[in-house]
C-alpha angles and dihedrals in degrees: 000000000000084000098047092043082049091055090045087055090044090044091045100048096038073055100051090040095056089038092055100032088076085070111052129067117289084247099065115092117194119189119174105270084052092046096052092034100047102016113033091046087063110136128246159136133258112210118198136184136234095286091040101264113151107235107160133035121188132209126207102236090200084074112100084226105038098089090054088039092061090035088055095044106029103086088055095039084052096043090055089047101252131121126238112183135156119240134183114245 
């Protein structure tokens, strides 16, 4: 089960790699370790409604990544009627 949940992690970030790469300049490399160490500890903040359903995430804009982050993510987070937005901590 350790191995399969290992794959899922590997799948999901290679995803999220290729997903986000389209968005950056053509300069920045992001292997994994990159990609889990400088993206994905981007701070934030989760926003939830009165019967604990998440509606609004929001990025914090100061991060060198958060603008391609919410260009990469927007279009799906709209289509499943959340919000994603930057915002300045």
């Amino acid at each position: 089960m350790l191995i399969l949940l290992d794959q899922l992690a590997h799948n999901l970030l290679i995803w999220f790699a290729r997903r986000l790469k389209r968005y950056l300049p053509p300069t920045v490399h992001l292997g994994l370790r990159r990609l889990v160490r400088d993206v994905l500890s981007i701070h934030g903040l989760l926003l939830f409604d009165h019967h604990a359903n998440l509606h609004t995430v929001l990025l914090d804009s100061a991060h060198p990544f958060a603008y391609a982050i919410f260009r990469a993510f927007r279009d799906e987070w709209f289509s499943a009627h959340l919000s994603l937005s930057l915002h300045k901590f």
